[in-house]
C-alpha angles and dihedrals in degrees: 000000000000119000106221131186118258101192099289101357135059127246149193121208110215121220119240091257089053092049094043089051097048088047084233120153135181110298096015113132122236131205115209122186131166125260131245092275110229110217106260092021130111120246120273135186127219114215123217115194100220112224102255112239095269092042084060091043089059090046100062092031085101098064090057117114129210124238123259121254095262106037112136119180111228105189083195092059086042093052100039085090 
């Protein structure tokens, strides 16, 4: 892989195997951190595929509750604070 420079940042372009194995597609985010470095040993990065907003959203949606039977919303109660 080649860095390249993107206006005021650098960037590498993945080839197609690397993104199939890692299971990345376009606008995904990334986090990149660097590896335990072994003495004698260059310098490597892990990469972390972050769970994309609705993938977070699904993943809570468990913990939500149903209303009772006779809830009722009252946006004046809501707004008396």
């Amino acid at each position: 892989m080649q860095v390249a420079k993107w206006g005021n940042s650098l960037a590498v372009r993945l080839p197609v195997a690397l993104v199939q194995e890692l299971g990345i597609a376009d606008g995904d985010e990334l986090l990149l951190q660097p590896a335990p470095r072994q003495a004698a040993q260059p310098a490597s990065v892990s990469v972390t595929r972050l769970p994309s907003k609705l993938e977070r959203l699904q993943s809570v949606r468990h913990l939500r509750a149903p209303w009772g039977a006779d809830f009722a919303f009252d946006r004046d109660e809501a707004n008396a604070r």
